[in-house]
Residue, then its C-alpha position, 0 to 999 in steps of 0.5 A: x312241949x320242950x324244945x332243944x335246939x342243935x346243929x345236928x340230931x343223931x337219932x341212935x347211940x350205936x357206934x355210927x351216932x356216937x362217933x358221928x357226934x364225937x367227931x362232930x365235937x371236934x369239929x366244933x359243930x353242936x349235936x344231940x344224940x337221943x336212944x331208946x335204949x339205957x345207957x347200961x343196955x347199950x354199953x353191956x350188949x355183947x356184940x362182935x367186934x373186928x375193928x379195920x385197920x382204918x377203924x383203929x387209926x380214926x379212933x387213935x387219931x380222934x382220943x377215944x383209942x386209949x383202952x383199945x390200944x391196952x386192951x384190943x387183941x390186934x392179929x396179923x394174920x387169920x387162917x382159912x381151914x378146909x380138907x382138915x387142913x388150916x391156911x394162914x393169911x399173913x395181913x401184915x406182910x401182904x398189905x402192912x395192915x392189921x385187924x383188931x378184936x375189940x367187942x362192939x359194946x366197949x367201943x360204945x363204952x370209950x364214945x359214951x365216956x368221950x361225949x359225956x367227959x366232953x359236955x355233950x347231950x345223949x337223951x337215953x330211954x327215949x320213946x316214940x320217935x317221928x321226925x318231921x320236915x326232913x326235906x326242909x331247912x330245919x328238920x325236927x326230931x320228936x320223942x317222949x323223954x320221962x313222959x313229957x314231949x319232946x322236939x329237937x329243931x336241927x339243922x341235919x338228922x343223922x339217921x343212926x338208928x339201925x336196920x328196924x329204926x324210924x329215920x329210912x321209914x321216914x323217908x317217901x318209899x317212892x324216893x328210895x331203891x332197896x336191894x337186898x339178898x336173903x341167905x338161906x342159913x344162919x349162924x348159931x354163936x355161942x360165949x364160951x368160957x375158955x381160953x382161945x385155942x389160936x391166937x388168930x381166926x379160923x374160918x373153916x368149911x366143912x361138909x356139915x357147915x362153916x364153924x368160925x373160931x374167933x375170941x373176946x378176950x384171953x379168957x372168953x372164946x367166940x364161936x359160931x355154926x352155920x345153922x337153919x335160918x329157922x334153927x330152934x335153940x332149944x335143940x341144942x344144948x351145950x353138948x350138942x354145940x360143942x361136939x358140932x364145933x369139934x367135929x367141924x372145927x378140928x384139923x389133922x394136926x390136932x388143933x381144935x376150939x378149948x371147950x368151957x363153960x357157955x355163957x351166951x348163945x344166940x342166932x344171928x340171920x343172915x343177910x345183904x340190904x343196901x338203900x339208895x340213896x342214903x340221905x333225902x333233904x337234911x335227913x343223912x342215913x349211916x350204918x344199919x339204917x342204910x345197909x347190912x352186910x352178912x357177918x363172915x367178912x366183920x364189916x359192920x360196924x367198920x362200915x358204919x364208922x366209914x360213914x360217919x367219917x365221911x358225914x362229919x367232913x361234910x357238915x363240917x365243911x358246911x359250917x366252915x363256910x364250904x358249902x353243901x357240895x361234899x353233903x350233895x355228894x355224901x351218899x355217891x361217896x359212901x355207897x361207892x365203899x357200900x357196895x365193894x364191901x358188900x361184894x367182898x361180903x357175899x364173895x366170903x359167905x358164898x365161899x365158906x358156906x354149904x347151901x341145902x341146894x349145894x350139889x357135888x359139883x359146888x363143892x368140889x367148885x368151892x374146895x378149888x376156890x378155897x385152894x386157890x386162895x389160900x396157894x396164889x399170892x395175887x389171891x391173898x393179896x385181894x383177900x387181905x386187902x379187903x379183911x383188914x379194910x379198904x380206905x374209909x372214903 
């Protein structure tokens, strides 16, 4: 058995246990961060990515936001079309903030790069991951590393393994509350090799479903469908997909998605999942591991940074002789965020989306709510506020 001792283990090299430990480093507190996946996998997984205001500045602060500054697509504003009609949200002018489309997996590419320019430990291609003794002064990680057994004795986990990971299962089911919400579509997202038609977002409602318009780069567009959670994608060919997102995505004056080549299609289930509380013992859950949010509101992963901002303080308060309060409080003050983001999350879904159970009076319900959005300015104003981010804590 080989056993490494650290402050903290960070179970997950997604952008909660990257950053966590890179802003652990910079507090001059000692992490191991271990992932099953290879560094080649994680750092070439195309996921979204719709950074916060908040998101940008923590990574500029931090120097790990040079690429981001050159090559992140910042937008002012985002446009909500309905009736065949686009309605633009000035962010900027509303709320002085901003967002950014900088893809998910080049994050991880600037945290990988930052930890290990700085010396720091991430074990790749780990298996069988257990912890043990996580309400005690001395936590244990245990994984197999190139088939030998492994252990990190620490004195705090951090529990970054998203939503199927081992850290929440390895807290008592009986200490936890879980809530959670199944919606009852889906989106079916497609790369396309194409230059984007907008410069900003389009989230669209329409009879047949949502259609959300949004880019990678300025070669590479980003597109989805509200589909079945069932859907199967053998029934849908590219050109099948493209006359769908014409039809719905295409407004009265013209404006439509340039079609190209598909690169990547998938579907992405859609769901709400919150776990009270987000730590048990010296065993603190961030991201996924704690909560999901449905994608129409681009808050995953600024959530899962809000965390760890927010975990990082606390630890590093305790080593700096400050005592565990800001620990003690650390789920009260993250779910506090949690939950105003998950009802900005469902607020969106619910408002964009067609349900099979939708009757006439629901859309003609949803039509006005999208006019009064889009005309009032109290309305925009709410609604910018919580797109380009709330304050991380």
């Amino acid at each position: 058995m080989k056993t490494l001792r650290t402050q903290v283990g960070i179970v997950g090299a997604g952008p909660a246990g990257l950053m966590l430990s890179h802003l652990l480093h910079l507090a001059g507190v000692e992490s191991i961060v271990i992932e099953d996946r290879s560094r080649k996998y994680i750092e070439e997984r195309i996921r979204a990515g719709v950074l916060e205001q908040g998101t940008v500045d923590l990574m500029k602060e931090t120097g790990v936001g040079g690429r981001l500054s050159r090559e992140g697509l910042p937008h002012h504003g985002f446009n909500i079309s309905f009736s065949g009609q686009r309605h633009r949200i000035d962010m900027m002018g509303l709320t002085g903030k901003c967002i950014t489309v900088y893809a998910q997996h080049e994050v991880i590419k600037d945290l990988v790069h930052a930890r290990v320019d700085a010396g720091g430990q991430i074990l790749f291609e780990v298996g069988n991951v257990t912890l043990r003794d996580v309400d005690s002064a001395s936590p244990v990680i245990c994984f197999e590393k190139d088939g030998e057994p492994c252990e990190i004795v620490c004195d705090f986990i951090g529990g970054c393994d998203g939503f199927h990971g081992v850290c929440r299962s390895s807290i008592p089911a009986e200490a936890l509350a879980l809530y959670e919400r199944v919606y009852p579509y889906a989106w079916l997202g497609i790369l396309a090799e194409a230059a984007p038609s907008s410069e900003e977002l389009v989230y669209t409602y329409h009879d047949r479903g949502f259609a959300l318009f949004s880019m990678r780069s300025p070669q590479v567009t980003r597109l989805y469908l509200q589909c079945r959670r069932d859907e199967d994608l053998a029934e849908w060919p590219d050109d099948r997909i493209w006359d769908e997102i014409l039809l719905r995505s295409r407004t009265s004056d013209g404006w439509a998605p340039n079609r190209g080549p598909i690169l990547q299609k998938g579907i992405t289930d859609m769901r709400s999942f919150v776990v009270e509380p987000m730590q048990y013992g010296r065993l603190f859950l961030a991201g996924d591991a704690a909560h999901i949010v449905p994608p129409t509101g681009a808050k995953g992963m600024n959530l899962a940074i809000a965390d760890v901002a927010v975990l990082s303080r606390a630890i590093a308060a305790f080593y700096r002789g400050k005592g565990e309060g800001l620990l003690r409080s650390y789920s009260q003050t993250c779910l506090r965020r949690v939950w105003n983001v998950q009802r900005f999350s469902w607020w969106m879904t619910s408002m964009l989306h067609r349900s099979e159970a939708d009757n006439p009076f629901d859309h003609r319900r949803q039509i006005a709510e999208l006019d009064y959005v889009t005309s009032s300015h109290a309305a925009m104003t709410s609604l910018a506020e919580n797109y380009a981010g709330l304050p991380l804590d």
